[in-house]
C-alpha positions in Angstrom: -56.0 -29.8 -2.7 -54.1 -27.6 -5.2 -54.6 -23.7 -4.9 -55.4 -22.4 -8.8 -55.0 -19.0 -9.5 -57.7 -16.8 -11.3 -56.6 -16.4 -15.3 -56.2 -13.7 -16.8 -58.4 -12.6 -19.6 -56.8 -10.8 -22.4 -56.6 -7.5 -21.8 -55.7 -7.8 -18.6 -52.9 -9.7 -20.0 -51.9 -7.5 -22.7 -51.5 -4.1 -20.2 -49.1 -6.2 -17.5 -47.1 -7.3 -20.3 -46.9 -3.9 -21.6 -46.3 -2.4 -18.1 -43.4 -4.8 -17.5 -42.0 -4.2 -21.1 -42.4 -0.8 -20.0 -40.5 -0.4 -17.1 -37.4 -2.8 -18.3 -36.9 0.0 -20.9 -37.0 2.2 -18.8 -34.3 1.0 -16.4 -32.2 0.1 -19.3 -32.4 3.6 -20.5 -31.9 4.7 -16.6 -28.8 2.6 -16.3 -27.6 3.6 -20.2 -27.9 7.4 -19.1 -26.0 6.7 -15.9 -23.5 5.0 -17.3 -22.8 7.6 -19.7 -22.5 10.1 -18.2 -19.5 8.9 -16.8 -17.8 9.0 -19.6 -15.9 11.5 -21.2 -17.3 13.8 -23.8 -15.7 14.2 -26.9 -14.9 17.0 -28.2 -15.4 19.6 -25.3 -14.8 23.4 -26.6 -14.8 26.5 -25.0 -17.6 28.3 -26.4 -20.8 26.0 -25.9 -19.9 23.7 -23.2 -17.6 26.1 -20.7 -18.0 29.6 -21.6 -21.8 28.9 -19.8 -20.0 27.5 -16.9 -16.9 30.5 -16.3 -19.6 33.5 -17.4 -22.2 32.3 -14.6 -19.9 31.4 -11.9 -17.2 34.1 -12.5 -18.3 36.2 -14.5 -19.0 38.8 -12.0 -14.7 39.2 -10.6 -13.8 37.9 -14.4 -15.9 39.4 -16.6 -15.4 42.6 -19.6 -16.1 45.3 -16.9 -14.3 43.7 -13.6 -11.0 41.5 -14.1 -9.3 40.9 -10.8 -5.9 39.9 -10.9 -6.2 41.2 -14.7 -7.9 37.9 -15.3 -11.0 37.5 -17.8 -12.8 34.1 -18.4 -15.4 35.7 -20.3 -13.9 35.2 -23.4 -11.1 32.2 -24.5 -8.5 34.3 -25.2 -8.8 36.1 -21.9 -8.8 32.0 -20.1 -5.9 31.2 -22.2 -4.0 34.6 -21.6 -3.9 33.9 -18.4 -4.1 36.5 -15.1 -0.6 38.7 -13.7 0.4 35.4 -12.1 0.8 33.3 -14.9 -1.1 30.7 -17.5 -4.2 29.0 -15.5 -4.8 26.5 -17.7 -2.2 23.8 -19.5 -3.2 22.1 -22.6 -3.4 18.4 -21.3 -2.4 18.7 -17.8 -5.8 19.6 -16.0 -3.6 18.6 -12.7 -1.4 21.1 -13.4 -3.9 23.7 -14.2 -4.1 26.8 -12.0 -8.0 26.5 -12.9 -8.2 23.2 -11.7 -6.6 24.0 -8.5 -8.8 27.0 -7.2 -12.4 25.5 -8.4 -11.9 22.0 -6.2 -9.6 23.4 -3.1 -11.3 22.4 0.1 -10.1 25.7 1.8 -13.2 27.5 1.6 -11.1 30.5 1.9 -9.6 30.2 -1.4 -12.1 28.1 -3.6 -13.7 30.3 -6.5 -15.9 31.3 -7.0 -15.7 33.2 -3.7 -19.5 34.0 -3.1 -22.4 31.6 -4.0 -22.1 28.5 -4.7 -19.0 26.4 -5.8 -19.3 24.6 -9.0 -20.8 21.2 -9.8 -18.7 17.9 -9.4 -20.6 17.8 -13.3 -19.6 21.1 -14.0 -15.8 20.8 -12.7 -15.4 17.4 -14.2 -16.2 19.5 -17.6 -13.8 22.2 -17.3 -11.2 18.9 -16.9 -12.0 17.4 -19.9 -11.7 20.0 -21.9 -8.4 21.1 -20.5 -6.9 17.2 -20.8 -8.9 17.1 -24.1 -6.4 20.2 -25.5 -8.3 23.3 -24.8 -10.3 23.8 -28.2 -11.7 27.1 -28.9 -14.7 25.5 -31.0 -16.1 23.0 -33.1 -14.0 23.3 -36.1 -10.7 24.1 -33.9 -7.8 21.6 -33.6 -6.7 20.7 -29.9 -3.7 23.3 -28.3 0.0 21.3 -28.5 -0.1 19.0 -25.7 2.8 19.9 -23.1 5.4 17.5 -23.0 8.5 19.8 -21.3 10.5 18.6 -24.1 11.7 15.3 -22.7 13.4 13.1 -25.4 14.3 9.5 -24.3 18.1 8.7 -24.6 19.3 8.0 -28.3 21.7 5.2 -27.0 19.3 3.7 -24.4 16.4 3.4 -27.2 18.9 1.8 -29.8 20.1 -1.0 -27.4 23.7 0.4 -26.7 25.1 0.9 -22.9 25.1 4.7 -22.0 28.6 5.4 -20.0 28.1 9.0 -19.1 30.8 9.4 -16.3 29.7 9.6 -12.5 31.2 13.1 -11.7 28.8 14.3 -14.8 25.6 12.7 -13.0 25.6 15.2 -9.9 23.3 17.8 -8.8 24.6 21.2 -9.7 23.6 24.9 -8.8 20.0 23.8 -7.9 18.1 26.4 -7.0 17.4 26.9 -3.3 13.6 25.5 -2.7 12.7 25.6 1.3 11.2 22.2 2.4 7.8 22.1 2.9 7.5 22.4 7.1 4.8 20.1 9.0 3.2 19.5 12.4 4.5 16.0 12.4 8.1 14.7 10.8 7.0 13.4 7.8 8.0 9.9 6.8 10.9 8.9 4.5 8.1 7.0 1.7 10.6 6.9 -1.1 14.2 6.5 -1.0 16.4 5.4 -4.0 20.5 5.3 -5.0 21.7 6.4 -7.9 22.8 3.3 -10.0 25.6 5.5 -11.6 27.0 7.7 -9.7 27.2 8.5 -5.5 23.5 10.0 -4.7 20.6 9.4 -3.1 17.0 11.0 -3.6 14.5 11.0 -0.4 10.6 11.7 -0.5 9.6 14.9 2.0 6.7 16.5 2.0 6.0 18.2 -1.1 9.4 18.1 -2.6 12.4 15.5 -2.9 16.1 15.8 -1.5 19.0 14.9 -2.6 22.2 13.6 -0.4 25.6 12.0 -0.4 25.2 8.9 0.8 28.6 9.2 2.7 27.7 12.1 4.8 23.7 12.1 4.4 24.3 16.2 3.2 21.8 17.5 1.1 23.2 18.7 -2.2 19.4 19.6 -3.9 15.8 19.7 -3.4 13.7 19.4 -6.9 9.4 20.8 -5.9 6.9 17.5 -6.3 3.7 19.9 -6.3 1.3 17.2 -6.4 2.3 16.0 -2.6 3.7 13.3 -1.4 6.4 11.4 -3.7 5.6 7.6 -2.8 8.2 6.0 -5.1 11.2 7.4 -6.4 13.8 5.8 -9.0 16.6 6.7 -10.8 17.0 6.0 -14.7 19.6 3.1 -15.7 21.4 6.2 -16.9 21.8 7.6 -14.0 20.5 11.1 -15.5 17.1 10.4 -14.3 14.9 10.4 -11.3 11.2 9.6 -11.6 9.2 10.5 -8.6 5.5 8.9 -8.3 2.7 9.9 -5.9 0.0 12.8 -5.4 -2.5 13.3 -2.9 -4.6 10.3 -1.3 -7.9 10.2 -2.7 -7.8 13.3 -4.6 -5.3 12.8 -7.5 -1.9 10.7 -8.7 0.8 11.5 -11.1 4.6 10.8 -11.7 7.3 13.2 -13.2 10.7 13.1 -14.3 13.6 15.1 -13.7 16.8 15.7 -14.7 18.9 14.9 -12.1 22.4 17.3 -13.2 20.1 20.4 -13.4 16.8 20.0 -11.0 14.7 20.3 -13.9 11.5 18.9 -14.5 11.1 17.2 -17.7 7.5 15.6 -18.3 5.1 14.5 -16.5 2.0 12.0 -17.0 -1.0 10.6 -15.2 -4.1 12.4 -13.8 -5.4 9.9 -11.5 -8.1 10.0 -8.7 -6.2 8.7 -6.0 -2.6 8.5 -4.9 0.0 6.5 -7.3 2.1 4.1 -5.0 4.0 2.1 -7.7 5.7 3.3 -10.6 8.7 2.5 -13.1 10.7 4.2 -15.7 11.5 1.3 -18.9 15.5 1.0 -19.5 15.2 3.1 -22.6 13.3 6.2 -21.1 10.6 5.8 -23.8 7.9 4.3 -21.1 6.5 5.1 -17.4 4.6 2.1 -15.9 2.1 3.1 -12.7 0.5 1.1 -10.2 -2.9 2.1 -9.5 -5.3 1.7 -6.9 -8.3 1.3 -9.4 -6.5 -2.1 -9.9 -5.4 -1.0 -13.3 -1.4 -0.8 -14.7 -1.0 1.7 -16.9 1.9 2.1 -19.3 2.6 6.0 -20.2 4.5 7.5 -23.6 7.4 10.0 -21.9 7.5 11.4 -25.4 3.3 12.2 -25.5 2.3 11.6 -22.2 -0.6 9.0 -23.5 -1.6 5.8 -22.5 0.1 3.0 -24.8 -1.1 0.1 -22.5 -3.6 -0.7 -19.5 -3.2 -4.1 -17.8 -6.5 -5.1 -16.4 -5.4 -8.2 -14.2 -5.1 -7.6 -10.8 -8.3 -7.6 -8.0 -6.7 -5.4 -5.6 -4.5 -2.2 -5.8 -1.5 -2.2 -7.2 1.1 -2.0 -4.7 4.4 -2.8 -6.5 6.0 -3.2 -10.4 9.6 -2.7 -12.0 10.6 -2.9 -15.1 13.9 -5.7 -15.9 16.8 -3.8 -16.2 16.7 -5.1 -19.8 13.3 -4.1 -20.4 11.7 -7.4 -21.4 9.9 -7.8 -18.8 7.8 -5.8 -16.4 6.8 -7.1 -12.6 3.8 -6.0 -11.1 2.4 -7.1 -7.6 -1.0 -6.3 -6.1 -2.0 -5.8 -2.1 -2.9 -9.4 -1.7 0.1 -10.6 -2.7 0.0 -11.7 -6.7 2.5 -10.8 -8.5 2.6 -11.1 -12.7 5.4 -11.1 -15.3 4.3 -8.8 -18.6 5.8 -8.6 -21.4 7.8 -5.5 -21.1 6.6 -3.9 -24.7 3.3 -5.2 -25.3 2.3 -5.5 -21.7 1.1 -9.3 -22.6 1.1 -12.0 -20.0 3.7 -14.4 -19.2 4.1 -15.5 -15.8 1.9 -16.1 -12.4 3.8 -16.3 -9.1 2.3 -17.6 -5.9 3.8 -17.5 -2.5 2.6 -14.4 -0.7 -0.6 -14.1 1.4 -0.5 -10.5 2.2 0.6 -7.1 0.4 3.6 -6.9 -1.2 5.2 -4.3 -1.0 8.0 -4.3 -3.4 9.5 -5.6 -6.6 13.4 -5.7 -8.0 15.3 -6.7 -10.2 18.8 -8.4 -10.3 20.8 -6.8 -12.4 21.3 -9.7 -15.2 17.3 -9.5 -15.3 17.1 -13.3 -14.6 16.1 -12.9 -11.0 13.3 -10.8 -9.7 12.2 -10.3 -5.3 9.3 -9.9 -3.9 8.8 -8.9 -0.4 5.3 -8.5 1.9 3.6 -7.9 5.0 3.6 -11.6 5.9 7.3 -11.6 6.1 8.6 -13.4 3.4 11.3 -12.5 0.8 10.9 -14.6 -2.4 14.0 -14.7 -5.3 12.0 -15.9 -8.1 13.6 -17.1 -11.6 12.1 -15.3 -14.1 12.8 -18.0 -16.8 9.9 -20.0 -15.3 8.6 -18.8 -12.3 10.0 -20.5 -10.2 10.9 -19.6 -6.3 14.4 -20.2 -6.0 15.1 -18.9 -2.6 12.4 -18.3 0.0 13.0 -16.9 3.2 9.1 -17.0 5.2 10.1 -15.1 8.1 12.9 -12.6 7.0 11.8 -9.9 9.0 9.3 -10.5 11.8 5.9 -8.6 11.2 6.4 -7.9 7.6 9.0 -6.9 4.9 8.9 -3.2 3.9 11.5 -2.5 1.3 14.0 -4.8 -0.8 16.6 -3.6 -2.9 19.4 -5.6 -5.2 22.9 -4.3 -5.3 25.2 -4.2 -8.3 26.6 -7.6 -7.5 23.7 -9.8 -7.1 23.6 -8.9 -2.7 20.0 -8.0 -1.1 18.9 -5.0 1.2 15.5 -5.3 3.0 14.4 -3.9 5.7 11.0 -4.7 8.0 8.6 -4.5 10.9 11.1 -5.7 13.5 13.3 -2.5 12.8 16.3 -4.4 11.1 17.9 -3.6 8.0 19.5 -6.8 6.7 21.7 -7.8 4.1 21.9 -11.2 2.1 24.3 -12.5 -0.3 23.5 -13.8 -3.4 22.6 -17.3 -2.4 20.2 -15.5 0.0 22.5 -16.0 3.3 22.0 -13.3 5.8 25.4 -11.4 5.5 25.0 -8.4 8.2 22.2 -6.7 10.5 21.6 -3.1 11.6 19.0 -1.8 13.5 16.9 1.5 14.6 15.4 1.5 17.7 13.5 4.8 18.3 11.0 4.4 14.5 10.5 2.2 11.6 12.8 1.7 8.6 10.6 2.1 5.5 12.9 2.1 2.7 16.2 0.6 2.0 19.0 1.2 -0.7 22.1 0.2 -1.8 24.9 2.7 -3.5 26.1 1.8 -6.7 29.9 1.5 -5.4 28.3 -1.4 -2.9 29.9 0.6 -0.1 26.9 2.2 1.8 23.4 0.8 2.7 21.3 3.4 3.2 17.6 3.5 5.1 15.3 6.0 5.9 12.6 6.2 8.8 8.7 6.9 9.8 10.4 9.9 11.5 12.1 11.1 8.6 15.2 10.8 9.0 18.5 8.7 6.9 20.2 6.3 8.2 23.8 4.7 6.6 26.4 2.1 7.6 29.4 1.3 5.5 29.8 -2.2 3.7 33.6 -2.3 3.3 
């Protein structure tokens, strides 16, 4: 017999249907709010959003009567003065901010304020904005000159012409001495690249990145990465230009480039939250491409320092891109294991590729930009036509365990090294040419010098490794 259930007489009716209306707006406006307030505020100025914050947390060391280290944040043009030590805050670069650095330190020891209570994550992701956002004074003020170091991309790169700046005028010279970073542990080689011009190679250390002859493995500079631990490291087709890419895991990402005759740094974009582990300089200078692990690829101005493109494509991080050497296209791979072709300007789609199941771990270009690889953690090494996609030489099992690294040389020949310890190299058909080994750690990175006379390799214990060609 069928149950019915009681009705519901009118009024009854009328205050659930207003109680459900009720509580859907409210959730709505719940979830609005929430979102939100993730988002950045426009228009942050000093004096009513962070004048509060810098009077009633450090006021008391900061302030008109007290000013330790002859620093004020009382008033702007005390913040923007600076203390004895220097500037503390840079107009668009809240990761290079001296601010930045001493509100969010997890050293209790040296986070400020020093008594009471450290600032909100609300409160410190204010005091960013408003630095990234240009440092205005007030409402009616204009936003402080962005810093760009002055970095202007190559005249003969950006109209199309080859640059031919002699090799002898691409070395390191009177570098200032820098002392390397020391650590418990050897830290790991993570970024390793040759010069494509002119007989160096750069090396990722802790905090800072060296540079070496590659036919003695001397150091002949060392150039600070402040933000940590340089991940990726490439030199411009100029050869005048290294780009270093990394940060700090889970706490912030950036990429810089330096000049590679003088040591000096030159620009520098990207505030990320997490470590960068994939980044590219275009042919012409005027672009840096990063791989994030948000799953985005973002395409930076060297001129501004802004965004011109995000990619919004891949589902995992982004483990590996690189521009063509003729800057039509731009490769991007993810960690598991798609790769896409971009259009190297507009960052629109042209190409899927599908062979890896795992990570892969990097992407390069032949130098006629008709051939890119892709290597991974399920071992394979993939030559792919970039006409059409297509897979034109596929190795499955190139290096037992995985594929770390895989680099082309100036004549079409492949380095790669992998999880079995070898360091191979492969002609241009993809035959396996010659073999090397390192038995005590792990090769992680592999590179061939532009002379095609050296591979060189560095380890998970730090060290370089070389063998001659010819």
């Amino acid at each position: 017999m069928p149950i019915s259930m009681p009705r519901l007489t009118y009024p009854h009716t009328y205050w659930v249907a207003w109680a459900i209306a009720w509580l859907g707006l409210f959730l709505w406006s719940q979830e609005t709010f929430a979102a939100q307030s993730d988002e950045p505020k426009e228009s942050l100025h000093y004096e009513d959003s962070i004048a509060g914050i810098l009077k009633s947390k450090c006021g008391v060391c900061h302030g008109d009567g007290k000013q330790e280290a002859g620093l004020s944040l009382t008033s702007y043009a005390g913040v923007i003065q600076g203390s004895g030590g220097g500037k503390i805050v840079v107009a668009g670069q809240s990761q290079q901010s001296k601010l930045m650095e001493v509100i969010t330190t997890e050293d209790d020891s040296l986070r400020m304020p020093p008594d009471g209570d450290p600032l909100t994550k609300e409160q410190v992701k204010e005091i960013q904005q408003w630095i990234d956002q240009g440092l205005r004074e007030n409402a009616g003020s204009s936003a402080a000159q962005m810093r760009t170091l002055g970095f202007v991309p190559n005249a003969k790169l950006s109209s199309g012409s080859e640059d031919s700046i002699p090799a002898e005028q691409l070395l390191p010279k009177n570098y200032p001495t820098i002392e390397a970073i020391k650590t418990s542990r050897p830290f790991p080689i993570l970024g390793l690249a040759a010069s494509p011009k002119a007989p160096v190679v750069a090396a990722s250390q802790y905090g800072s990145i060296a540079l070496f002859d590659p036919k003695n493995l001397q150091s002949i500079g060392i150039v600070p990465f402040a933000e940590g631990e340089p991940l990726v490291l490439s030199f411009s087709r100029s050869g005048r230009l290294l780009l270093a890419a990394g940060g700090k895991p889970v706490r912030q990402g950036s990429a810089a480039l330096y000049d590679v005759v003088t040591g000096k740094r030159l620009a520098s974009v990207g505030d990320e939250p997490d470590t960068l582990q994939s980044a590219d300089l275009s042919p012409d200078e005027r672009f840096i491409a990063v791989g994030c692990t948000s799953r985005l690829v973002k395409i930076f101005s060297t001129e501004t320092g802004g965004v011109t493109t995000t990619i919004d494509k891949h589902t995992d991080w982004v483990t590996a891109l690189a521009y063509s050497p003729d800057g039509k296209m731009l490769a991007t791979a993810d960690r598991i294991g798609n790769i896409y072709l971009w259009d190297g300007e507009s960052g629109g789609a042209l190409l899927s590729l599908s062979a890896h199941k795992k990570s892969v771990r990097s992407l390069h270009w032949r130098s006629d930009s008709r051939v890119v690889v892709s290597c991974g953690e399920d071992g394979m090494i993939v030559w792919w036509d970039a006409k059409d996609g297509w897979p034109t030489i596929q190795k499955t099992d190139a290096h037992g365990h995985g594929v770390l690294d895989a680099k082309f040389g100036t004549q079409g020949e492949l380095a790669t090294c992998g999880r079995d310890r070898l360091i191979k190299l492969w002609s241009a058909e993809g035959t396996e040419l010659k073999r090397f080994s390192i038995d005590s750690s792990l090769p992680l990175r592999v590179s061939l010098t532009a002379d095609g006379e050296w591979i060189v390799a560095g380890d998970s214990s730090g060290r370089l490794h070389h063998w001659p060609l010819k």
